[in-house]
N, C-alpha and C positions, 0 to 999 in steps of 0.2 A: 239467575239469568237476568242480568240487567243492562239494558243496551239502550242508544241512542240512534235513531233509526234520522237518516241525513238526507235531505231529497234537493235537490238542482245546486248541489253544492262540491267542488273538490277541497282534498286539504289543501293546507298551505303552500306546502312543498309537496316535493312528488312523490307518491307513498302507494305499496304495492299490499294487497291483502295478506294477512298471517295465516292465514291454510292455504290459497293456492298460489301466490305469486301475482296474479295480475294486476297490473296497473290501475290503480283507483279512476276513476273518472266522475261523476256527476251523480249522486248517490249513493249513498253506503250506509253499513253499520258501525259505530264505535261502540268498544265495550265500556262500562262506564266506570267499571276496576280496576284496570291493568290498560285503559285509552290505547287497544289494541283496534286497528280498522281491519273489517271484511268485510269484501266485493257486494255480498247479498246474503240473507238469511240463510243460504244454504249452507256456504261455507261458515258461519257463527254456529249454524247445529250441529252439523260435521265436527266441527273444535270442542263446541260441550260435549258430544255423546266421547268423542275421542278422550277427553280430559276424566269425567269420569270412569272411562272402563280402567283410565289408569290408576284412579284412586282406589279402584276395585278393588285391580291386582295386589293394590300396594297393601289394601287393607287383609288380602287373603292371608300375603304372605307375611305380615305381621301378627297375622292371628296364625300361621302356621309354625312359627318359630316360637310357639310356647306351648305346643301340642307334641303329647307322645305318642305312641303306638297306640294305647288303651283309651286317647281320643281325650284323654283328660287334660285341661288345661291347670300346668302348675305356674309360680313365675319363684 
């Protein structure tokens, strides 16, 4: 988690936050990876927990696809 936390400031152009949509205005987060903008802290944590449940999954089912019945991992 690394972010740029932006205070009395809009961006350049007009730019709406990457988890809910709204309109940026005079404050915000940049992400400092991917220079993604969200509204407030809320929606930045909302986007991380969101992002890794996805790694989760992805990671389950990669470890599921090399599992047999008897639970043994072969490759």
């Amino acid at each position: 988690m690394r972010f740029a936390l932006v205070n009395g400031r809009t961006p350049c152009r007009e730019s709406r936050c990457a988890r809910c949509g709204e309109l940026i205005r005079a404050g915000y987060l940049r992400e400092i990876g991917t220079h993604l903008i969200y509204c407030d802290h809320n929606c930045y944590a909302d986007h991380c927990q969101s992002t890794f449940k996805l790694l989760e999954e992805h990671a389950r089912a990669s470890c599921a696809a090399f599992t047999f019945g008897d639970g043994a991992i072969r490759r």
